[in-house]
TIVEX-220419 format. One record per residue (C-alpha): residue number from 1; x, y, z. Coordinates in steps of 0.001 Angstrom, whole numbers, m for minus. Each point is the difference from the previous one (the first is absolute). Layout:
% TIVEX-220419
<pt><num>NUM</num><east>X</east><north>Y</north><up>Z</up></pt>
...
% end
This chain:
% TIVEX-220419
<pt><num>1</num><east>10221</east><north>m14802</north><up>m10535</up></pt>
<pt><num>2</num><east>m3583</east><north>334</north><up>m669</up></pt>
<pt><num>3</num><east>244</east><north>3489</north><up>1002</up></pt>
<pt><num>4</num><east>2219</east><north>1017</north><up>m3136</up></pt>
<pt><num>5</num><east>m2747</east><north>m974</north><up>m2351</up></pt>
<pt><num>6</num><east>m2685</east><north>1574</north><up>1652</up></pt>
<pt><num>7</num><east>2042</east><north>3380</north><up>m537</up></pt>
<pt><num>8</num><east>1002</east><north>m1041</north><up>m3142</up></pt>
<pt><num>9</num><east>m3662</east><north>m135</north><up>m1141</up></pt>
<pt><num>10</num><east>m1107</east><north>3206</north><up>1523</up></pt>
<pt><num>11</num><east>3544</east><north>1892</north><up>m1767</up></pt>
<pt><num>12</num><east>m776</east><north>m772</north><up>m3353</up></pt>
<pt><num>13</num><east>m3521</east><north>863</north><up>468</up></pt>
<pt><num>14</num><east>809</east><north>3345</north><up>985</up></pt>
<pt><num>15</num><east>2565</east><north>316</north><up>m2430</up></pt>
<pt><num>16</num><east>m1927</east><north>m945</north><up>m2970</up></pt>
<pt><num>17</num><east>m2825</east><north>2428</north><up>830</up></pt>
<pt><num>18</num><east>2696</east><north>2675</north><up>337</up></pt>
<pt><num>19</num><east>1638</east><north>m772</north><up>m3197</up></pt>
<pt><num>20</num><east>m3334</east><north>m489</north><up>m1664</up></pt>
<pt><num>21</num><east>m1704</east><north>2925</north><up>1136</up></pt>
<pt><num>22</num><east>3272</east><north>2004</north><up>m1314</up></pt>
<pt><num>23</num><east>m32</east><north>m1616</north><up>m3370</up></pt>
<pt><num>24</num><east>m3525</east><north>1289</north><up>17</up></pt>
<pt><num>25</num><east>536</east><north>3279</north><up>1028</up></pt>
<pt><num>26</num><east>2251</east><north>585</north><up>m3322</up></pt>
<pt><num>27</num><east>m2009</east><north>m2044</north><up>m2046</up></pt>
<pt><num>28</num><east>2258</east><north>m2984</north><up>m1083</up></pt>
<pt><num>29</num><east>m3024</east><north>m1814</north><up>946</up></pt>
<pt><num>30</num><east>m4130</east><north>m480</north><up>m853</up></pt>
<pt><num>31</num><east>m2628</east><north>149</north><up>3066</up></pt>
<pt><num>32</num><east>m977</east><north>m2995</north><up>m1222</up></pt>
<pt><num>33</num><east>3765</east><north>m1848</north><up>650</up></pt>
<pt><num>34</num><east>411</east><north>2024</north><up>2880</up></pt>
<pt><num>35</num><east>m3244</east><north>m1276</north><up>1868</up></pt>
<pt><num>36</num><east>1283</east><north>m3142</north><up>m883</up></pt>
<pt><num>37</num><east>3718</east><north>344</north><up>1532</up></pt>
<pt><num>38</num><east>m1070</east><north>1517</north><up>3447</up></pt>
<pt><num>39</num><east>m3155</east><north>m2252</north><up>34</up></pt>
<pt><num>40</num><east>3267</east><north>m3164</north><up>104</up></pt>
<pt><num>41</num><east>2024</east><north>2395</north><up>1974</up></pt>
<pt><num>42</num><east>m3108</east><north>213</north><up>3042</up></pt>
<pt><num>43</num><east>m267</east><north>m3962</north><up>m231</up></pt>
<pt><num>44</num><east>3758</east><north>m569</north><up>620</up></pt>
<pt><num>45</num><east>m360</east><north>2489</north><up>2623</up></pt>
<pt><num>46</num><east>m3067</east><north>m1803</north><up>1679</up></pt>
<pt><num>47</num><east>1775</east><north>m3757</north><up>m543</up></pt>
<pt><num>48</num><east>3124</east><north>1972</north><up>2049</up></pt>
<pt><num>49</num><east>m2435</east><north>1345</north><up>2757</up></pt>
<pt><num>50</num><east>m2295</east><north>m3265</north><up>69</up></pt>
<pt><num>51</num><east>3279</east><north>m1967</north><up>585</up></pt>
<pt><num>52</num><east>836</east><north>2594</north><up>2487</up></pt>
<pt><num>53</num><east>m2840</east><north>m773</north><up>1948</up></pt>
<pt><num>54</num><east>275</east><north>m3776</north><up>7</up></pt>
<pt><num>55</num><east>3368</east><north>306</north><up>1298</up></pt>
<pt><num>56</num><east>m879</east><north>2561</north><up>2599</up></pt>
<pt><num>57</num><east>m2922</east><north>m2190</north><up>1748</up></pt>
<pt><num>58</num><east>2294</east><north>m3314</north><up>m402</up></pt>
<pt><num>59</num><east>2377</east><north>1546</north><up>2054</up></pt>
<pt><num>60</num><east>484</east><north>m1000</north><up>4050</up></pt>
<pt><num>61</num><east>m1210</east><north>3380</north><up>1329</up></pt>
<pt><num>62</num><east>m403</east><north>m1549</north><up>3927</up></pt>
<pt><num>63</num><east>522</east><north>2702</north><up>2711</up></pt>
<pt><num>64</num><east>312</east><north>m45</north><up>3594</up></pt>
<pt><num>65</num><east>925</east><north>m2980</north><up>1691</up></pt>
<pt><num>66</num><east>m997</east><north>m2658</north><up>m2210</up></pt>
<pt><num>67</num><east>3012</east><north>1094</north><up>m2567</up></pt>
<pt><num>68</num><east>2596</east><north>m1419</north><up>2595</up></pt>
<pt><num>69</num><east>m1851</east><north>m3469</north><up>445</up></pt>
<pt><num>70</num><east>1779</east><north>m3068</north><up>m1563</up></pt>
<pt><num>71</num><east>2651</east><north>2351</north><up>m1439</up></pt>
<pt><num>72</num><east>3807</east><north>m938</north><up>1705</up></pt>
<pt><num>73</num><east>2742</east><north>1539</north><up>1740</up></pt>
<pt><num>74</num><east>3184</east><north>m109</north><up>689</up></pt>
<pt><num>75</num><east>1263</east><north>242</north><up>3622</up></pt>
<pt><num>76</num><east>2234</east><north>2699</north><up>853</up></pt>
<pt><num>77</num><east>675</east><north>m656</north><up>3832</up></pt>
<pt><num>78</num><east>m1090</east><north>m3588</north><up>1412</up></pt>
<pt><num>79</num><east>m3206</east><north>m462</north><up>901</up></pt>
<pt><num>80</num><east>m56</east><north>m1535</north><up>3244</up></pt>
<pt><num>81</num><east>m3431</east><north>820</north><up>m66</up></pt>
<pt><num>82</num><east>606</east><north>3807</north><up>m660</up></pt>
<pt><num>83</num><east>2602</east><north>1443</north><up>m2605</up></pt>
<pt><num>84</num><east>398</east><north>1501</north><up>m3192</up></pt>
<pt><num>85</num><east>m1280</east><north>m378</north><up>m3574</up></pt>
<pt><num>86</num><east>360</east><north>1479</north><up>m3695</up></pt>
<pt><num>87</num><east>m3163</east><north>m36</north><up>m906</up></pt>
<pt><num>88</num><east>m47</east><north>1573</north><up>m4342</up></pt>
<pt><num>89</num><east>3049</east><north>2226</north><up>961</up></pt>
<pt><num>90</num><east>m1314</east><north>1150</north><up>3545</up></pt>
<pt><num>91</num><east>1439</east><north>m1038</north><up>3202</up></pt>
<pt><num>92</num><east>m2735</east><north>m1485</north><up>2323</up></pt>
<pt><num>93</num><east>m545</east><north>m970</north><up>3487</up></pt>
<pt><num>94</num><east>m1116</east><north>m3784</north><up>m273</up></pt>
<pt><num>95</num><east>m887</east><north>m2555</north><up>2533</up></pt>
<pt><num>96</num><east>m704</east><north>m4010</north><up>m388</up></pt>
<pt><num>97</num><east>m3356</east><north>m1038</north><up>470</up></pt>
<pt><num>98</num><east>m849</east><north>m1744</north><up>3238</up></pt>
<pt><num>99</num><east>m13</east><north>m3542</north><up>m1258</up></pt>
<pt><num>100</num><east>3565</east><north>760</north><up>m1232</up></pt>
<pt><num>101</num><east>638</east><north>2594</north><up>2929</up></pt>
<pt><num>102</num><east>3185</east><north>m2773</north><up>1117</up></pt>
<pt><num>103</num><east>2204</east><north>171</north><up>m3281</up></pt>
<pt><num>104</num><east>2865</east><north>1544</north><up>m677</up></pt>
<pt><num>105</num><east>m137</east><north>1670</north><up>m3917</up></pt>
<pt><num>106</num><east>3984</east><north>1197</north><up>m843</up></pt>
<pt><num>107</num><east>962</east><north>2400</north><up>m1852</up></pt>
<pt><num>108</num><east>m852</east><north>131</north><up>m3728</up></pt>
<pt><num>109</num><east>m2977</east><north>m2851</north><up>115</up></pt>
<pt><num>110</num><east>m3087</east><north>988</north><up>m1216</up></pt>
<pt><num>111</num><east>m3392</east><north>200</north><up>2002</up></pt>
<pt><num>112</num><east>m3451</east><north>m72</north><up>m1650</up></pt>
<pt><num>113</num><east>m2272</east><north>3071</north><up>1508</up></pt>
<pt><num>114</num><east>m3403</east><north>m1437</north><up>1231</up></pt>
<pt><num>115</num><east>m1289</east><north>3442</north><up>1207</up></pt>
<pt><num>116</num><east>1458</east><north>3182</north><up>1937</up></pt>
<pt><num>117</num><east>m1235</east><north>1298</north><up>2890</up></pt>
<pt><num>118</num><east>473</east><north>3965</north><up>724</up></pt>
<pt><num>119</num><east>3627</east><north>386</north><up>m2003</up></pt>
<pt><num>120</num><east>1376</east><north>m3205</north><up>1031</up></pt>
<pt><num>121</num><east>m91</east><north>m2993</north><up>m2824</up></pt>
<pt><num>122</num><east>m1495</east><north>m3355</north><up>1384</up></pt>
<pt><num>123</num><east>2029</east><north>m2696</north><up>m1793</up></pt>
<pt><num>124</num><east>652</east><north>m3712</north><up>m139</up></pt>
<pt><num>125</num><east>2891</east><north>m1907</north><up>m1128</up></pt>
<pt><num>126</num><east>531</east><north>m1300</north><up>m3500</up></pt>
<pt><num>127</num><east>m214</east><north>m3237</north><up>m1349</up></pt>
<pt><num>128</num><east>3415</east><north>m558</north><up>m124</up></pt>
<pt><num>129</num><east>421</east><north>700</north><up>3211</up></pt>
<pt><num>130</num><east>m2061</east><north>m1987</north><up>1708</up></pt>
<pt><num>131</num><east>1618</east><north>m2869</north><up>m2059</up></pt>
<pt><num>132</num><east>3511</east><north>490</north><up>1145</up></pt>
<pt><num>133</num><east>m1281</east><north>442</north><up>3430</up></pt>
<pt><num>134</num><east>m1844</east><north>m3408</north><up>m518</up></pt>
<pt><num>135</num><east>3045</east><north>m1405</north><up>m1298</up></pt>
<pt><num>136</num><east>1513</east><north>894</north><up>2588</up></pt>
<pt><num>137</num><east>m1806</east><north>m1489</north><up>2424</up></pt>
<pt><num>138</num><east>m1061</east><north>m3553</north><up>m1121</up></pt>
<pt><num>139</num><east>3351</east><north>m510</north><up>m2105</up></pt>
% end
């Protein structure tokens, strides 16, 4: 969303210097107003690319492993401690963590990923799961 006015400001920049510098060119206009318009034209343009900026360096740009940590998953073959994830569109080899290393995780439940380990996602159940297993057992 922010995006669109970013470009926005940096468009009519550049097209008001074009137009401008046209108008110019055939003398429709003085120096004087034509300082003036692309003098307006270069501050829209340097609002557009200031905004630009502040959206750039606001922006999650993690790489490596630390992008996966804390995001979730969901399960593609049971992990029983090894199986299968979708990890953002990708189909991962996943494996509990060793305090969870005993659970079952079905099909279509969703694992937070605590780290990975060569290619293979190191995950732990969710919440919700380790409710209904709690239910489970003491209800």
């Amino acid at each position: 969303m922010h995006h669109r006015f970013v470009y926005l400001g940096l468009w009519l920049g550049l097209v008001v210097v074009i137009i401008d510098s046209v108008l110019l060119m055939f003398g429709v206009i003085s120096t004087l107003i034509a300082a003036l318009i692309a003098g307006t034209a270069l501050g829209i343009g340097s609002l557009g690319l200031r905004a630009l900026y502040v959206v750039a360096r606001r922006a999650n740009n993690s790489t490596g492993h630390e992008r996966f940590i804390n995001q979730t998953a969901t399960v593609l073959e049971d992990l029983a401690p090894m199986g299968r994830v979708m990890y953002q569109g990708e189909n991962w080899a996943a494996r509990l963590d060793t305090p969870f290393a005993t659970q079952h995780i079905a099909i279509g439940e969703t694992v937070r990923v605590i780290g990975v380990e060569n290619l293979c996602l190191i995950t732990t159940p969710s919440i919700d799961h380790l409710v209904r297993v709690a239910q489970d057992q003491y209800l």
